[in-house]
C-alpha positions, 0 to 999 in steps of 0.5 A: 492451485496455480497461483501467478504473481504480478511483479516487475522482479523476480529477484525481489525480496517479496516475491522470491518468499511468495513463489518459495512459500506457494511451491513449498505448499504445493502450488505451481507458480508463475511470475509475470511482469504486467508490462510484458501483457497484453490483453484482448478485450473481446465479448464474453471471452477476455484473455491476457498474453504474455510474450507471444502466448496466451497466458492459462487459467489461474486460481488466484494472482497475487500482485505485487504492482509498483507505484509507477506502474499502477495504472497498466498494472491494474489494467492487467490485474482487472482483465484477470477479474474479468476472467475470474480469477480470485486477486489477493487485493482486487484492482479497484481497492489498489487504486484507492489506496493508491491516491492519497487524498482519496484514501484520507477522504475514506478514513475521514467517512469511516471515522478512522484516526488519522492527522489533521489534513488539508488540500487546496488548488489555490496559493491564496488559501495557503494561510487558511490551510497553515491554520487549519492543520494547526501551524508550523512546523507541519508536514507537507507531501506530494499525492505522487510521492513514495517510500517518504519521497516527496515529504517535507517538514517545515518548520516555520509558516515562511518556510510553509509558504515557500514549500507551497508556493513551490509545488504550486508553481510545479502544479504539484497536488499535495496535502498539507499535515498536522505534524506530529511532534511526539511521535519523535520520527517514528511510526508503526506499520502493521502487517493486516492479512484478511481481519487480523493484524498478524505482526507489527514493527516500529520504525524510528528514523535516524536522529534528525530525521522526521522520516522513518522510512527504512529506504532512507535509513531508518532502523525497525523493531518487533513491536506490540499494540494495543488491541484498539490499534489493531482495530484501527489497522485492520478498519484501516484496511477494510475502509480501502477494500484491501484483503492484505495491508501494511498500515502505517500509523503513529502514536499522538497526544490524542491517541494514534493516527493512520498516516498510509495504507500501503497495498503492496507491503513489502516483506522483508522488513516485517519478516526480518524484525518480527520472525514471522513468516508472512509469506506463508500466512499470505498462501495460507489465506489464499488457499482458504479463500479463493475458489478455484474455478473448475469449469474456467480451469479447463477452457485455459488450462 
């Protein structure tokens, strides 16, 4: 097969196993960095271009689109749809799980666990909101934020009010969010590949910190689930649309909660705690999965 893999970095961690597991399987591999396409959108005959040349037909595309660039990179990975091309994780579900508050507004629909939340254009209904997720300390996080970036616990309703009246006066969108004590600073992300959660870690924060992001140094560990978490990751995933997830979740007092579902999970943590080689269980879904499509192979082949 020819498998392309949207990334800004060749050297990345993820996408450096991906190539290394497609070529060991016997695939032909191409890197390609969205925002060196272009694209010509014509009737009946799409096409992308890539420093200068028109880029060939491929089986599958694999992306790996960063948060910065989701807008042009979804762009360019729909103009591979278009083309007919099987994507890992299509356009459409990517930008889902991209907006937060969209992504919330889905699992709230499809039932899925997940904190108490709320969301307000108004500074007047920051006491509303404070109420409604509970009180202080809560959780308060930018729509734009990433990697625990733009997350921020308040431990009093002064503390909230400031916070809010902040990012209000930035014209910041953000969620306010019950805040989950005994979760201790940690969560779980479970690694979904099609149905099934294939490797899970839990990530612990350093002491005083409320974050558990391995960016802001935290530590991660193997760890086992039940099976009703693994059914909440994998519906997780399936609310967004995505065929591969990384699901963060917590353990609460009232059973345990999605925080994010992450379309574009990196690989090195899940692989180095857990042993597992989720690489090559990614090519091995696309090998059963996409359909390569002959008669398109030889117009751009």
């Amino acid at each position: 097969m020819k498998i392309a893999i949207m990334s800004r970095k060749a050297e990345l961690y993820s996408t450096r196993r991906l190539k290394e597991e497609a070529i060991n399987s016997g695939h032909e591999v191409t890197i390609i960095n969205p925002l060196y396409c272009y694209m010509n959108i014509s009737h009946g005959d799409p096409s992308v271009f890539y420093k200068g040349e028109e880029l060939p037909f491929f089986d599958a595309i694999i992306p790996r689109i960063g948060a910065s660039v989701t807008f042009y990179g979804s762009a360019v990975l729909r103009q591979f749809e278009m083309m007919g091309v099987f994507s890992l994780n299509d356009s459409v579900s990517i930008n889902r799980s991209r907006d937060k508050l969209r992504s919330l507004q889905i699992m709230s629909r499809k039932k899925i666990p997940m904190p108490v939340t709320g969301f307000s254009h108004s500074a007047k209904k920051s006491d509303d909101l404070i109420k409604m997720v509970g009180g202080a300390p809560l959780i308060l996080k930018l729509l734009q934020g990433t990697q625990g970036k733009g997350v921020v616990m308040a431990p009093t309703k002064k503390a909230a009010e400031s916070v809010i009246g902040a990012f209000q006066n930035l014209n910041a969108n953000f969620i306010v969010q019950e805040f989950i004590k005994e979760a201790g600073g940690a969560d779980f992300r479970s690694f979904v590949i099609g149905d099934k959660v294939v490797a899970t870690i839990k990530r612990q924060g350093e002491e005083g910190e409320f974050r558990s992001n391995l960016h802001l140094g935290g530590t991660a560990s193997h760890a086992k689930i039940s099976p009703k978490e693994r059914k909440m990751a994998v519906d997780a995933a399936k609310a967004m649309g995505l065929k591969v997830a990384g699901v963060d979740f917590v353990r609460s007092d009232k059973g345990s909660m999605v925080l994010e579902v992450n379309s574009s999970p990196g690989l090195e943590g899940i692989e180095k705690f857990t042993n597992k080689n989720i690489a090559g269980k990614i090519i091995k879904f696309i090998e059963e999965n996409a359909k390569p499509d002959i008669k398109k192979r030889g117009v751009r082949g």
